[in-house]
C-alpha positions as semicolon CSV with decimal commas, in nm:
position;residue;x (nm);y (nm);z (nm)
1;X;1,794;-0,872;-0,052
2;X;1,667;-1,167;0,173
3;X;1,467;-1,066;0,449
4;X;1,313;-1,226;0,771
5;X;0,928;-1,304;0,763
6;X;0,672;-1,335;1,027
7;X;0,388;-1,558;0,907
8;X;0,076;-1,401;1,057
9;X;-0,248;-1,587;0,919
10;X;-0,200;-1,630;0,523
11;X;0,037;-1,380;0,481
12;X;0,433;-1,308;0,531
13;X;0,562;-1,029;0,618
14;X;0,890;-0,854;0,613
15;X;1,044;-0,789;0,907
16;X;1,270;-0,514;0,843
17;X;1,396;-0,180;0,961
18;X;1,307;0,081;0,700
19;X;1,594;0,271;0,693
20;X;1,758;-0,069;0,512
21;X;1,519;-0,094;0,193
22;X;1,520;0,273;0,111
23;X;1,778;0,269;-0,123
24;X;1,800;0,344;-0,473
25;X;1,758;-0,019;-0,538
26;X;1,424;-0,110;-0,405
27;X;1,284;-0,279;-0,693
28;X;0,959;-0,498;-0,739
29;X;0,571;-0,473;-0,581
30;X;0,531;-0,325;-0,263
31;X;0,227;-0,388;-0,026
32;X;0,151;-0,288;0,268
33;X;-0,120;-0,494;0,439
34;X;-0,330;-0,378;0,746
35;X;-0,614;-0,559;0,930
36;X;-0,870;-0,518;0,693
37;X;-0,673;-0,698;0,383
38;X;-0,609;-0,961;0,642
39;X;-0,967;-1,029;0,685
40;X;-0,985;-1,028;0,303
41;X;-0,689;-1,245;0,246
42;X;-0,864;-1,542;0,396
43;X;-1,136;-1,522;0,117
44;X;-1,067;-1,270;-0,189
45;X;-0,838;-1,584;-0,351
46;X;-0,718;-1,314;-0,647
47;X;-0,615;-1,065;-0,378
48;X;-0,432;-1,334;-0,185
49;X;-0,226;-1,417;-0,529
50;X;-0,142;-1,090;-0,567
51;X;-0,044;-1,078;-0,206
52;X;0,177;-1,402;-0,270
53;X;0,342;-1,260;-0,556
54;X;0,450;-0,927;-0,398
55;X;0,813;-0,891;-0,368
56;X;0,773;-0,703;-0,020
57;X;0,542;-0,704;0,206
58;X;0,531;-0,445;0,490
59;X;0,360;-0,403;0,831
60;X;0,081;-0,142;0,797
61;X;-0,092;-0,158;1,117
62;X;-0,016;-0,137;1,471
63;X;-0,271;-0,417;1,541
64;X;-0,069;-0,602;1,320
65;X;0,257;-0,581;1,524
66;X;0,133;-0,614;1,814
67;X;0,010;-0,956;1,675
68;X;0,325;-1,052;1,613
69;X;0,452;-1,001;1,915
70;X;0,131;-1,226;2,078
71;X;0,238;-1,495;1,840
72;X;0,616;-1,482;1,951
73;X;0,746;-1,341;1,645
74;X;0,771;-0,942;1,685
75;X;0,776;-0,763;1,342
76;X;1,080;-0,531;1,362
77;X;0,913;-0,193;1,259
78;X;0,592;-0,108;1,117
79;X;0,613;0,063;0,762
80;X;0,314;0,235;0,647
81;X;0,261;0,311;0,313
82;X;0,119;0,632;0,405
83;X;0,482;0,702;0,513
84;X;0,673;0,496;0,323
85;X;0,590;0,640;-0,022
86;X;0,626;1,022;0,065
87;X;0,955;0,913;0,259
88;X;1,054;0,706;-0,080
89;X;0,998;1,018;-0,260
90;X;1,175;1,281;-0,046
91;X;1,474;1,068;0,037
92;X;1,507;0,862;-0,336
93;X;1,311;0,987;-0,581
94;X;1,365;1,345;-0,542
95;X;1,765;1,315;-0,570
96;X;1,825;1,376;-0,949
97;X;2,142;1,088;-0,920
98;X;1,925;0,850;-0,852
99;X;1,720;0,901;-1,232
100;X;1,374;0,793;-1,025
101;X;1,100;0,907;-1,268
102;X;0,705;0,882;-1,083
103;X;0,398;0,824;-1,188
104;X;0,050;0,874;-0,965
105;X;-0,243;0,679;-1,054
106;X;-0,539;0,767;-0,818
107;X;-0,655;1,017;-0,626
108;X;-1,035;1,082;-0,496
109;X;-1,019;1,397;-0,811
110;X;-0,788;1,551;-1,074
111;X;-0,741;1,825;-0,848
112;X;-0,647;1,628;-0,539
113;X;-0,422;1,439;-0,765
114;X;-0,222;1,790;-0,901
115;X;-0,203;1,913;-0,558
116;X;-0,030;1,594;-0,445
117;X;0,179;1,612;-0,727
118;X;0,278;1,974;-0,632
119;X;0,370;1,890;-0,315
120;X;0,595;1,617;-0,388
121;X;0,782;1,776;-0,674
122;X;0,830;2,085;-0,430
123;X;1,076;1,846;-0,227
124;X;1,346;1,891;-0,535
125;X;1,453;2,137;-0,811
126;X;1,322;1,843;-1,067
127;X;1,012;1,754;-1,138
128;X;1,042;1,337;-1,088
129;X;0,672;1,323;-1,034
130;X;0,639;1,287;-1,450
131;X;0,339;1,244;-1,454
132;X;-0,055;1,106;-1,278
133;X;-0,414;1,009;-1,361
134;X;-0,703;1,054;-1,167
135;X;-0,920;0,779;-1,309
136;X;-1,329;0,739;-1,360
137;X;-1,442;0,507;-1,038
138;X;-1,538;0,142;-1,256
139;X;-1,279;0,239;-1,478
140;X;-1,112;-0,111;-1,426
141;X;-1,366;-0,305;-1,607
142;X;-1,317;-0,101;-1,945
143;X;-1,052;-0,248;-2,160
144;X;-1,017;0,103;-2,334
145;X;-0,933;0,326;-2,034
146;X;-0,669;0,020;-1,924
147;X;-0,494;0,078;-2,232
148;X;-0,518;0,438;-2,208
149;X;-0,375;0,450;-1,881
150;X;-0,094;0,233;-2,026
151;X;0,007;0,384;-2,310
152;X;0,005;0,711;-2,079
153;X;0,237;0,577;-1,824
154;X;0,471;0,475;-2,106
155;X;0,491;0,755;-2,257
156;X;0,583;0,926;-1,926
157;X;0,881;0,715;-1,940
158;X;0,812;0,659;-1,571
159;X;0,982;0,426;-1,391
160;X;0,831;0,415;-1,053
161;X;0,467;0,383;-1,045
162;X;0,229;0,443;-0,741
163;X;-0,142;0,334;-0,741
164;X;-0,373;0,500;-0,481
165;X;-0,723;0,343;-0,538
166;X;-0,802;0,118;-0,226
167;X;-0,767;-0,214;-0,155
168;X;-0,827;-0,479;-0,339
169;X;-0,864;-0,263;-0,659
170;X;-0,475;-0,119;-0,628
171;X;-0,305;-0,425;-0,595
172;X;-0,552;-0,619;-0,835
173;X;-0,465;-0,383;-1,065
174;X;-0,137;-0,393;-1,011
175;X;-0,101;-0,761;-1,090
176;X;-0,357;-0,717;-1,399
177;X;-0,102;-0,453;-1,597
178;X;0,263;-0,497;-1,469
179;X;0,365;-0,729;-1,720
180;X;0,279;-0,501;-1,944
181;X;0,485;-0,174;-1,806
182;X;0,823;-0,346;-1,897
183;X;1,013;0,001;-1,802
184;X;0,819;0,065;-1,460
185;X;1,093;-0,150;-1,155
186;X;0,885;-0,072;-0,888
187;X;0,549;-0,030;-0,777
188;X;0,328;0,107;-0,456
189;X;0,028;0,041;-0,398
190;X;-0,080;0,357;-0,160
191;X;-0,458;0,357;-0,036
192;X;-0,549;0,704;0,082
193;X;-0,158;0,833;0,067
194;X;-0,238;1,049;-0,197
195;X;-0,540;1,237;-0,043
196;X;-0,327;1,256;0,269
197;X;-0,008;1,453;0,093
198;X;-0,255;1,685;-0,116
199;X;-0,396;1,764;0,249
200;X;-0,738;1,693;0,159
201;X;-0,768;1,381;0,458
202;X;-0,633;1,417;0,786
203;X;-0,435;1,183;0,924
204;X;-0,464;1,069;1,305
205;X;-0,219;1,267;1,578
206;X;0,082;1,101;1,605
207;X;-0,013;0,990;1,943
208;X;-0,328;0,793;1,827
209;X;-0,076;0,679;1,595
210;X;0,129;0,536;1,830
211;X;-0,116;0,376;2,044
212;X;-0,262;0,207;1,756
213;X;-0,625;0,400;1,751
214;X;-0,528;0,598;1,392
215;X;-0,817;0,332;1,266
216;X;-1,077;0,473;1,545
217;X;-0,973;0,826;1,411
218;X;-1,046;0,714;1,054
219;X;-1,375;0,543;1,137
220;X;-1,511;0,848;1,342
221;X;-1,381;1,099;1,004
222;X;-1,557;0,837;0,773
223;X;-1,807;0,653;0,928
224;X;-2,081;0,535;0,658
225;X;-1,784;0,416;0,483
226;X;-1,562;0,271;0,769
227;X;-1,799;0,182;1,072
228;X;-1,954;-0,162;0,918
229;X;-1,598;-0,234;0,853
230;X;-1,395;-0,244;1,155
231;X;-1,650;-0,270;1,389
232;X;-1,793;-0,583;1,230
233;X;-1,630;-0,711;0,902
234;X;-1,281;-0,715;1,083
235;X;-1,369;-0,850;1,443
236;X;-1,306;-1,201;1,317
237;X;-0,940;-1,146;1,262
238;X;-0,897;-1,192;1,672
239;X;-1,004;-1,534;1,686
240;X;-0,822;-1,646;1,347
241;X;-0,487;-1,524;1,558
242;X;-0,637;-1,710;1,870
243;X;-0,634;-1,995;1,620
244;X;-0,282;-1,945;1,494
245;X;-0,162;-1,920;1,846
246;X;-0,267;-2,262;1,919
247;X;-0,187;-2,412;1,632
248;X;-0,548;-2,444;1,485
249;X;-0,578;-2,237;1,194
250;X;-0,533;-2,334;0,831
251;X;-0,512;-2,132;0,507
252;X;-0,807;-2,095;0,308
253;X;-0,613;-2,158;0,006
254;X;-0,415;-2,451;0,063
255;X;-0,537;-2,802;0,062
């Protein structure tokens, strides 16, 4: 399916209506990028590769559409993954004619993880969530666990695989074992979306939500983690779009 894309910094993204990709036949990487991996797009190159060789690319972030608006290209609807996964799930995966088989890699614990898994599974008579892994944190520079958690999502005979680990690590990831996982036709990458359906992190009120503040809500519920981030890591990303407006900035990554 060929979709429109609004170019906002270093990154495209698909403008598209949700309803129209959740089909059956979504296939490939799916990542949804929000302020924060913009800031890191302009100087993680790796991430940024991964980021060029996703097959969609979704708005996260209502900061990010209204962006697009300021830069005369309006995004049509933003897509969270934080929706978009447990949507996938209740509306695709969970319908046994659709032979959608899931696997969950992530999850702050094991028990976060099962509870998650509960939960989705409860949306059908089937259980189409095969399968998850709550992995060790630094597990992703040990060789052994990778191939552990290979040979375990291949012998779930999964075909739909979501990561929840936090960006850059997720979609790194990702990118690092796919070729690998010859069975799995599409992939999420999912951030906190798993600690969110197991009901261990609340999510903002829908109207923080909708003003764009679910950020400030996440920043005030985590702020030794989160503060430093938006508050100063992220400010940049204004005047980068300043410079995109007028025609001034230039990718990192291209000569």
């Amino acid at each position: 399916m060929k979709t429109e894309r609004v170019k906002i910094l270093n990154l495209e993204i698909d403008s598209v209506k949700r309803k129209s990709i959740l089909t059956k036949d979504l296939r490939g990487l799916i990542v949804t990028p929000n302020v924060d991996h913009l800031i890191k797009l302009q100087s993680d190159r790796r991430f940024y590769e991964v980021y060029k060789d996703a097959d969609w690319v979704f708005c996260d972030s209502r900061v990010i559409l209204l962006f697009s608006k300021f830069l005369g290209s309006p995004i049509k609807e933003l897509i969270t993954g934080s929706d978009l996964f447990p949507d996938y799930c209740k509306e695709i995966a969970s319908k046994k004619e659709n032979n959608k088989k899931v696997f969950i890699l992530g999850g702050t614990t094991n028990n976060i993880l099962q509870k998650s898994i509960t939960k989705l599974n409860a949306y059908s008579d089937i259980d189409y969530i095969v399968d998850g892994y709550c992995p060790d944190f630094g597990f992703e520079d040990d060789p052994i666990i990778i191939d552990l958690i290979i040979e375990k999502i291949r012998n779930s005979n999964a075909n739909v695989l979501a990561v929840g680990l936090g960006a850059p690590k997720q979609e790194k990831l990702i990118y690092k074992i796919k070729k690998r996982l010859p069975n799995i036709e599409l992939y999420f990458a999912i951030g906190a979306t798993i600690n969110f359906i197991s009901g261990d992190l609340n999510r903002a009120p829908i109207w923080m939500q909708k003003i764009g503040m679910e950020w400030f809500f996440r920043m005030c519920a985590d702020p030794s983690r989160l503060l430093k981030r938006y508050l100063i890591d992220d400010i940049p990303v204004f005047w980068l779009i300043l410079k995109q407006k007028f025609g001034y900035y230039k990718n990192p990554f291209e000569k």
